[in-house]
N, C-alpha and C positions, 0 to 999 in steps of 0.2 A: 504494500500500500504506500505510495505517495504520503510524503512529510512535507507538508507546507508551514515554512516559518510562517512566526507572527508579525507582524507589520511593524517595522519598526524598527526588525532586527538590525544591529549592526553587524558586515562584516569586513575582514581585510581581504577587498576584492584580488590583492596580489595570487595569497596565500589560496582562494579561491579558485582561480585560474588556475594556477599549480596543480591544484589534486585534481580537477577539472580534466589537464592536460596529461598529469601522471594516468589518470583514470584510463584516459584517452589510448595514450599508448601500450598500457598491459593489453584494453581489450583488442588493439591492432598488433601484438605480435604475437596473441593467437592464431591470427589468420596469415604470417608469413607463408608463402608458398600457395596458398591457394587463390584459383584463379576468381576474381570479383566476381567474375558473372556465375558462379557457382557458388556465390553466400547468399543464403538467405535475405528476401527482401529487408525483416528486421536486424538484421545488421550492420546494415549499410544506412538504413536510417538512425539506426543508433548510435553510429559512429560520427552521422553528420549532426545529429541533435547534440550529443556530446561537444563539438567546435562550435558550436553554434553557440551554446552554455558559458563554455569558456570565453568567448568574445564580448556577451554580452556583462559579464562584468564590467568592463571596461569603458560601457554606455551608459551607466547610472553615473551621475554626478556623487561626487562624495558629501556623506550627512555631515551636517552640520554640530561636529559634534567635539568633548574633549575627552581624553581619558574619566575613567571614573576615580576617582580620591574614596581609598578607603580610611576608614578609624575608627575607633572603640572610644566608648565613655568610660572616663574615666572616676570614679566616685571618691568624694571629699567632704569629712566632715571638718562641720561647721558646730559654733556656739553661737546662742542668742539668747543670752542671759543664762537663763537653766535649761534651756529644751536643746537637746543637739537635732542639729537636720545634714542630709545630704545635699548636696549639689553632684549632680552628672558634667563634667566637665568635657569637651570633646577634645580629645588626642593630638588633630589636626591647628584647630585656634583656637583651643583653650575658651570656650563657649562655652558658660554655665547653661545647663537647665536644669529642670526640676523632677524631668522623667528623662527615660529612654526614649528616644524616638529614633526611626528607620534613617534619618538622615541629620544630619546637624544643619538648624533652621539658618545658621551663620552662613558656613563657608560650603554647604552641601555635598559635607562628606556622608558616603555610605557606611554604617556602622556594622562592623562585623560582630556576630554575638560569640563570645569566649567565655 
């Protein structure tokens, strides 16, 4: 069954193309020595959808995008007269909050959980 990413996906079209093209070539040096008009019409389509795959990498514009920044909170206590409390300090710029959260509201690092 067909695996259709999610929209959105990012990937490195290089690295893409590569397995794309390595793909390519394992299933063409199966067929060294035998004559084309003697493969299978799904192979030869297959071979041309494969090139086809690989090129079209190269025809999406690249997303708009940076690395992802990861960091863990880190937890600090505090006094405030008699009651002690935590603060979640983020890893990355040192960003108090008050909970966990998936990303740091600051500098919008991803928080790994440890």
């Amino acid at each position: 069954m067909l695996k259709i990413p999610e929209e959105g996906k990012l990937i490195d079209a290089g690295k893409f193309y590569n397995e794309v093209y390595r793909t390519y070539t394992i299933a063409k040096d199966r067929f060294i020595g035998v004559d084309q008009a003697d493969l299978p019409d799904f192979v030869r389509f297959g071979e041309a959808v494969t090139g086809i795959i690989g090129e079209l990498a190269y025809d999406f514009a690249p997303a708009d995008a940076e690395p992802v920044v990861h960091g863990k909170w880190v937890a600090r206590e505090y006094e405030d007269g008699a009651r002690p409390y935590v603060l979640f300090h983020c890893s990355e710029c040192d960003c108090p909050n008050a909970r966990q959260r998936v990303y740091c509201p600051e500098c919008g690092a991803k928080m790994d959980r440890e």
